[in-house]
C-alpha positions in Angstrom: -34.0 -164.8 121.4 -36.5 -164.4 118.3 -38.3 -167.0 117.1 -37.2 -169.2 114.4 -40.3 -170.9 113.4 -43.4 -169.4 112.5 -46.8 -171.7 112.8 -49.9 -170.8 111.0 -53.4 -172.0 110.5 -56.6 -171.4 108.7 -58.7 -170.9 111.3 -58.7 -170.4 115.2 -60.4 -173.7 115.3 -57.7 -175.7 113.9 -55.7 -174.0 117.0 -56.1 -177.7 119.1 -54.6 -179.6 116.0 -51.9 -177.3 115.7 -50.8 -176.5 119.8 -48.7 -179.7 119.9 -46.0 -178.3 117.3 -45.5 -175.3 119.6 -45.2 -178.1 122.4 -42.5 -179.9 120.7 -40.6 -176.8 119.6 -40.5 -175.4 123.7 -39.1 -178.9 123.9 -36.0 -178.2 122.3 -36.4 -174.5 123.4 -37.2 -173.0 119.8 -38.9 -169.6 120.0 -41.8 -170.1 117.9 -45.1 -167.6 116.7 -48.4 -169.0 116.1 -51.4 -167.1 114.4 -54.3 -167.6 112.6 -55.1 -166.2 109.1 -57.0 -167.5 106.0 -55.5 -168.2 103.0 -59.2 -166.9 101.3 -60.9 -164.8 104.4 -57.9 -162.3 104.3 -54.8 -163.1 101.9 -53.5 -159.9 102.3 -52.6 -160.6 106.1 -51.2 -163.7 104.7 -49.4 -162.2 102.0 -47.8 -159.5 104.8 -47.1 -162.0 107.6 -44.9 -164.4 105.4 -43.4 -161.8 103.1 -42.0 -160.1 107.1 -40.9 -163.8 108.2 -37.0 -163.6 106.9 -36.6 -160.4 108.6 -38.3 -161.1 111.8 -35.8 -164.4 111.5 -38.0 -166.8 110.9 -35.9 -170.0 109.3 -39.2 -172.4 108.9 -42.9 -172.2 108.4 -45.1 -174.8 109.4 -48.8 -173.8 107.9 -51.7 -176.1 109.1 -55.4 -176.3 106.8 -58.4 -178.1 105.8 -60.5 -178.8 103.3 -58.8 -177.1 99.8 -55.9 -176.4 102.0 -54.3 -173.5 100.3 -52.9 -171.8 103.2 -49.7 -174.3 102.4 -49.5 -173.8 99.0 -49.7 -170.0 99.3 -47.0 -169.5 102.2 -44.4 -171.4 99.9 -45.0 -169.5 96.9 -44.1 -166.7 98.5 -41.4 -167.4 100.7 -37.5 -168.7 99.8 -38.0 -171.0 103.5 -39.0 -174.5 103.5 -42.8 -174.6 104.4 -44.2 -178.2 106.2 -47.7 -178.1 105.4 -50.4 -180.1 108.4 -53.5 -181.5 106.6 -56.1 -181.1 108.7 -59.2 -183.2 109.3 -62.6 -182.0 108.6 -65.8 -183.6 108.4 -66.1 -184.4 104.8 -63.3 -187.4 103.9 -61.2 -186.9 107.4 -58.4 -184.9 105.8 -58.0 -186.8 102.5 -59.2 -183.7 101.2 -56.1 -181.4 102.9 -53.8 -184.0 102.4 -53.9 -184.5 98.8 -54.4 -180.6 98.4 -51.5 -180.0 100.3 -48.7 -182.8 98.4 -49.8 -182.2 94.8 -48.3 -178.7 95.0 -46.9 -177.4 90.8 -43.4 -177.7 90.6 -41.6 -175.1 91.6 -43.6 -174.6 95.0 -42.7 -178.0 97.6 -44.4 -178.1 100.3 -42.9 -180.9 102.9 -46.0 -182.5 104.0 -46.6 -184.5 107.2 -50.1 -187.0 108.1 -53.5 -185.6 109.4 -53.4 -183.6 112.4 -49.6 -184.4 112.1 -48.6 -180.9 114.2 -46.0 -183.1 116.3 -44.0 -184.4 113.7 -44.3 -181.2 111.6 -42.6 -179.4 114.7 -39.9 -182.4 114.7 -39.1 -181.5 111.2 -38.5 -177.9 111.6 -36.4 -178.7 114.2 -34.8 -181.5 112.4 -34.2 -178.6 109.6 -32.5 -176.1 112.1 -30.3 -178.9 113.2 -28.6 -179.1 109.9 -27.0 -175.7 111.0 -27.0 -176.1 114.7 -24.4 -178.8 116.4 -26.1 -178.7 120.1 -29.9 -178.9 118.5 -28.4 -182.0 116.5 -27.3 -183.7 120.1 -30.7 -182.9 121.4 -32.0 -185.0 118.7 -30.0 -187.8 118.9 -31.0 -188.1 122.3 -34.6 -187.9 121.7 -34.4 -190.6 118.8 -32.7 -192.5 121.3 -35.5 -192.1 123.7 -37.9 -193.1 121.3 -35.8 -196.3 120.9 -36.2 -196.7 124.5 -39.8 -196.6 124.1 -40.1 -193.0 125.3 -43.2 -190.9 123.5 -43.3 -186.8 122.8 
Protein backbone atom coordinates (compact mmCIF):
# COMPACT_ATOMS: atom_id res chain seq x y z
CA UNK A 1 0.00 0.00 0.00
CA UNK A 2 1.39 3.71 -0.77
CA UNK A 3 0.82 6.19 1.33
CA UNK A 4 -2.01 8.58 1.08
CA UNK A 5 -1.01 11.32 3.30
CA UNK A 6 2.08 13.19 3.17
CA UNK A 7 3.29 15.23 6.50
CA UNK A 8 5.74 17.98 6.27
CA UNK A 9 7.53 20.44 8.56
CA UNK A 10 9.80 23.28 8.62
CA UNK A 11 12.33 21.96 10.53
CA UNK A 12 13.62 18.62 12.08
CA UNK A 13 12.88 20.25 15.37
CA UNK A 14 9.29 20.66 14.92
CA UNK A 15 9.53 16.65 14.24
CA UNK A 16 8.07 16.11 18.26
CA UNK A 17 4.96 18.46 17.43
CA UNK A 18 4.37 16.75 14.43
CA UNK A 19 5.00 12.58 15.32
CA UNK A 20 1.42 12.36 16.81
CA UNK A 21 -0.32 12.85 13.34
CA UNK A 22 1.72 9.92 11.97
CA UNK A 23 0.42 8.13 15.29
CA UNK A 24 -3.12 8.71 14.56
CA UNK A 25 -2.93 7.93 10.92
CA UNK A 26 -1.12 4.05 11.90
CA UNK A 27 -4.28 4.16 13.93
CA UNK A 28 -6.59 3.83 11.18
CA UNK A 29 -3.78 2.11 9.14
CA UNK A 30 -3.08 5.13 6.66
CA UNK A 31 0.38 4.85 5.02
CA UNK A 32 1.71 8.05 5.61
CA UNK A 33 5.45 10.01 4.70
CA UNK A 34 6.89 12.50 6.84
CA UNK A 35 9.93 14.87 5.97
CA UNK A 36 11.35 17.86 6.75
CA UNK A 37 12.03 20.77 4.32
CA UNK A 38 11.96 24.66 4.60
CA UNK A 39 9.69 26.67 2.91
CA UNK A 40 12.83 29.54 2.80
CA UNK A 41 16.16 27.20 3.48
CA UNK A 42 15.39 25.12 0.30
CA UNK A 43 12.01 25.88 -1.70
CA UNK A 44 13.08 23.96 -4.47
CA UNK A 45 12.89 20.53 -2.47
CA UNK A 46 9.59 21.90 -1.51
CA UNK A 47 8.54 22.91 -4.75
CA UNK A 48 9.65 19.02 -6.04
CA UNK A 49 8.20 17.09 -3.14
CA UNK A 50 4.61 18.49 -3.50
CA UNK A 51 4.55 18.95 -7.24
CA UNK A 52 5.54 14.46 -7.10
CA UNK A 53 2.62 14.05 -4.36
CA UNK A 54 -0.42 13.16 -6.84
CA UNK A 55 1.64 10.75 -8.58
CA UNK A 56 3.19 9.04 -5.63
CA UNK A 57 -0.81 9.01 -4.47
CA UNK A 58 -0.78 11.20 -2.08
CA UNK A 59 -4.73 12.35 -1.40
CA UNK A 60 -3.76 15.01 1.62
CA UNK A 61 -1.02 17.15 2.94
CA UNK A 62 -0.71 18.02 6.33
CA UNK A 63 2.28 20.81 6.48
CA UNK A 64 3.31 21.83 10.11
CA UNK A 65 5.50 25.62 10.74
CA UNK A 66 6.36 28.36 12.96
CA UNK A 67 6.98 31.70 13.13
CA UNK A 68 5.89 33.30 9.33
CA UNK A 69 4.67 29.89 8.71
CA UNK A 70 4.83 29.76 4.97
CA UNK A 71 5.49 26.22 4.50
CA UNK A 72 1.43 25.93 4.50
CA UNK A 73 0.82 28.55 2.36
CA UNK A 74 3.31 27.37 -0.18
CA UNK A 75 2.22 23.55 -0.36
CA UNK A 76 -1.36 24.75 -1.28
CA UNK A 77 -0.44 26.97 -3.85
CA UNK A 78 0.98 24.49 -5.63
CA UNK A 79 -0.95 21.47 -5.16
CA UNK A 80 -4.88 20.67 -6.41
CA UNK A 81 -5.06 18.46 -2.64
CA UNK A 82 -6.49 19.92 0.46
CA UNK A 83 -3.55 21.08 2.65
CA UNK A 84 -4.23 21.22 6.80
CA UNK A 85 -1.77 23.48 7.95
CA UNK A 86 -0.20 22.85 12.10
CA UNK A 87 0.82 26.27 13.65
CA UNK A 88 3.50 25.70 15.61
CA UNK A 89 4.65 27.21 18.83
CA UNK A 90 7.79 29.20 19.15
CA UNK A 91 9.14 31.24 21.64
CA UNK A 92 8.01 34.62 20.54
CA UNK A 93 3.83 34.82 21.03
CA UNK A 94 3.43 30.78 21.50
CA UNK A 95 2.20 30.21 17.99
CA UNK A 96 -0.07 33.25 17.51
CA UNK A 97 2.48 34.12 15.15
CA UNK A 98 1.96 30.59 12.85
CA UNK A 99 -1.49 30.52 13.52
CA UNK A 100 -2.56 33.71 12.15
CA UNK A 101 0.09 33.25 9.26
CA UNK A 102 -1.26 30.08 8.44
CA UNK A 103 -5.52 31.12 8.38
CA UNK A 104 -5.23 34.45 6.64
CA UNK A 105 -4.10 32.67 3.42
CA UNK A 106 -5.31 35.08 -0.25
CA UNK A 107 -8.21 33.61 -1.73
CA UNK A 108 -7.77 31.22 -3.93
CA UNK A 109 -5.11 29.25 -1.68
CA UNK A 110 -7.25 27.62 1.68
CA UNK A 111 -5.37 26.18 3.87
CA UNK A 112 -7.69 24.05 6.56
CA UNK A 113 -6.07 25.10 9.75
CA UNK A 114 -6.13 23.19 13.05
CA UNK A 115 -4.81 24.79 16.91
CA UNK A 116 -1.10 25.04 18.03
CA UNK A 117 0.73 21.96 18.05
CA UNK A 118 -2.64 20.54 16.79
CA UNK A 119 -0.74 17.41 14.76
CA UNK A 120 -3.49 14.99 16.34
CA UNK A 121 -6.46 16.53 15.02
CA UNK A 122 -4.71 17.54 11.77
CA UNK A 123 -4.17 13.64 11.28
CA UNK A 124 -7.99 13.18 12.23
CA UNK A 125 -8.96 15.44 9.49
CA UNK A 126 -7.08 13.89 6.74
CA UNK A 127 -8.53 10.90 7.73
CA UNK A 128 -11.88 12.38 8.11
CA UNK A 129 -11.20 13.65 4.30
CA UNK A 130 -10.32 10.04 3.01
CA UNK A 131 -13.46 8.85 4.55
CA UNK A 132 -15.68 10.77 2.34
CA UNK A 133 -14.42 8.19 -0.37
CA UNK A 134 -13.88 5.23 1.77
CA UNK A 135 -17.04 3.27 3.50
CA UNK A 136 -14.86 1.00 6.00
CA UNK A 137 -12.50 4.18 7.10
CA UNK A 138 -15.99 5.95 7.68
CA UNK A 139 -17.03 2.97 10.26
CA UNK A 140 -13.69 3.27 11.87
CA UNK A 141 -14.59 6.74 12.60
CA UNK A 142 -17.76 6.30 13.89
CA UNK A 143 -16.41 4.07 16.29
CA UNK A 144 -13.73 6.26 17.46
CA UNK A 145 -16.31 9.28 17.91
CA UNK A 146 -18.11 6.95 19.78
CA UNK A 147 -15.19 6.11 21.92
CA UNK A 148 -14.59 9.57 22.58
CA UNK A 149 -18.24 9.76 23.79
CA UNK A 150 -17.34 7.05 26.10
CA UNK A 151 -14.65 9.17 27.41
CA UNK A 152 -11.97 7.30 25.48
CA UNK A 153 -8.79 9.69 24.46
CA UNK A 154 -6.31 9.31 21.13
Amino acid sequence: MSALVGIVFGSPSDQDVMAPAGVVLEKFGIEYEMEAMSAHRNPERVRSYVMGAEDRGLRVLIAGAGRAAHLPGVVAALTPLPVIGVPIEGPLMGGLDALLAIVQMPSGVPVATVAVNGASNAALLAVQMLATGDDTLRKQLREFKDGLARGLRL
